[in-house]
C-alpha positions as CSV (number, residue, x, y, z in Angstrom):
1,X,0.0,0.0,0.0
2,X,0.8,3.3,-0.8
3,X,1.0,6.2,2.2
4,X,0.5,9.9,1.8
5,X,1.5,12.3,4.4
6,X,1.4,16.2,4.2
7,X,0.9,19.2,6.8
8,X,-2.5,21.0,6.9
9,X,-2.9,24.5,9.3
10,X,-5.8,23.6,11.5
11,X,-4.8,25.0,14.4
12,X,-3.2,28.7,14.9
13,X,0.4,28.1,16.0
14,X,1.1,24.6,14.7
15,X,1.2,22.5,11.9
16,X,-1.1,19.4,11.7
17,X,0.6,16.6,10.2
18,X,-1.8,13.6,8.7
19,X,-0.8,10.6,7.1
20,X,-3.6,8.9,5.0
21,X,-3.1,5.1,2.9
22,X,-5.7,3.9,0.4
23,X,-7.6,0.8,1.3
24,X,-8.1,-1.8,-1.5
25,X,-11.2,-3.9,0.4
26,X,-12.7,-0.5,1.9
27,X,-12.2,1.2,-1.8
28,X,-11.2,4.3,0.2
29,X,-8.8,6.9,2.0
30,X,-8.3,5.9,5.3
31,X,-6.5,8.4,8.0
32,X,-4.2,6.5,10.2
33,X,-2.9,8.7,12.5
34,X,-3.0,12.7,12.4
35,X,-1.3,15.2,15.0
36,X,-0.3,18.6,16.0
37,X,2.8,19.8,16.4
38,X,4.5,22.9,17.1
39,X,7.1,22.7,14.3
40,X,7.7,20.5,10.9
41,X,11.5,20.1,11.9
42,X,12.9,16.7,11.5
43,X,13.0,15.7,15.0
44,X,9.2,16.3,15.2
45,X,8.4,14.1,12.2
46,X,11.2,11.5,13.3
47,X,8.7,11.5,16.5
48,X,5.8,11.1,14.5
49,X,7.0,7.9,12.6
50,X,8.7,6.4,15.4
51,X,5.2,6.3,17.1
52,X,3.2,5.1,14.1
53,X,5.3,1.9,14.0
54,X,5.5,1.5,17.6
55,X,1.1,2.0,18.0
56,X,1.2,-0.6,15.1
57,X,3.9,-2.9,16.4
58,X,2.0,-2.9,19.6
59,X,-1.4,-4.3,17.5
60,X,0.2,-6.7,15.8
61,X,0.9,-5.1,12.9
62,X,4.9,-5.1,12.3
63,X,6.4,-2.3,10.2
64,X,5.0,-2.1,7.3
65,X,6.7,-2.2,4.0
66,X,4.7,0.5,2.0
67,X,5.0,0.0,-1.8
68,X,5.4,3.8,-1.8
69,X,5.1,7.2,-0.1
70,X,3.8,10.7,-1.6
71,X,4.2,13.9,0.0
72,X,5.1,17.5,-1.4
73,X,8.8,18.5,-1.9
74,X,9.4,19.5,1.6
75,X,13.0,17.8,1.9
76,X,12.4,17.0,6.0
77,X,9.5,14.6,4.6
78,X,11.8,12.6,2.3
79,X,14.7,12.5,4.5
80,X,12.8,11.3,7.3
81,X,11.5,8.5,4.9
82,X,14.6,7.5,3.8
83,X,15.8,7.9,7.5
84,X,13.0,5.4,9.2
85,X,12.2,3.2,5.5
86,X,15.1,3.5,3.4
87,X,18.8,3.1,3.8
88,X,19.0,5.6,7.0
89,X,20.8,7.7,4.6
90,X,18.4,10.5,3.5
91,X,20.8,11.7,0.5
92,X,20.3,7.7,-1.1
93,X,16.9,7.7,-3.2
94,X,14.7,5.2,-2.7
95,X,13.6,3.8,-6.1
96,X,10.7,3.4,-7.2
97,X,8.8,4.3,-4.0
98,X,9.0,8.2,-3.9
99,X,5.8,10.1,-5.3
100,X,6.0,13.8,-5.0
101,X,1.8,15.3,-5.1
102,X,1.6,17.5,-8.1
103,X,-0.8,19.2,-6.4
104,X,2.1,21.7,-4.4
């Protein structure tokens, strides 16, 4: 499955950070976890992904191996996908799993 993550401004001060996967038996967008944080820095979304595999890890669920992720060209997202997903290295593309939205 593929997973799409972006920030939204729902809340004055801080960025909301949501990370959405399309469900093949549901036929839908599903939000899987959504949060708001004070900054968009790397250490916050670090935080975020740790505890997404951790909640799922905990419910049986081991980390996941997404066929691909999508996000705009913010370079914190990609190099915190490469960081948790990829080779730890966030300057080493990952092939063939890296979508950027055309939408930003």
């Amino acid at each position: 499955m593929w997973i799409m993550f972006d920030h939204v401004k729902r809340v004055v001060g801080q960025t909301t950070m949501a990370y959405h996967v399309y469900d093949l038996i549901y036929c839908k967008i599903l939000t899987i976890t959504i949060c708001d944080m004070q900054s968009m820095d790397t250490k916050a979304k670090q935080l975020m992904w740790t505890k997404l595999n951790e909640t799922m890890l905990k419910h049986t669920f081991p980390k996941p191996n997404f066929k691909g992720f999508m996000a705009n060209n913010a370079q914190t997202n990609w190099s915190m996908i490469k960081i948790v997903y990829g080779s730890k290295d966030p300057s080493i593309k990952m092939v063939d799993k890296e979508c950027t939205c055309l939408f930003h």
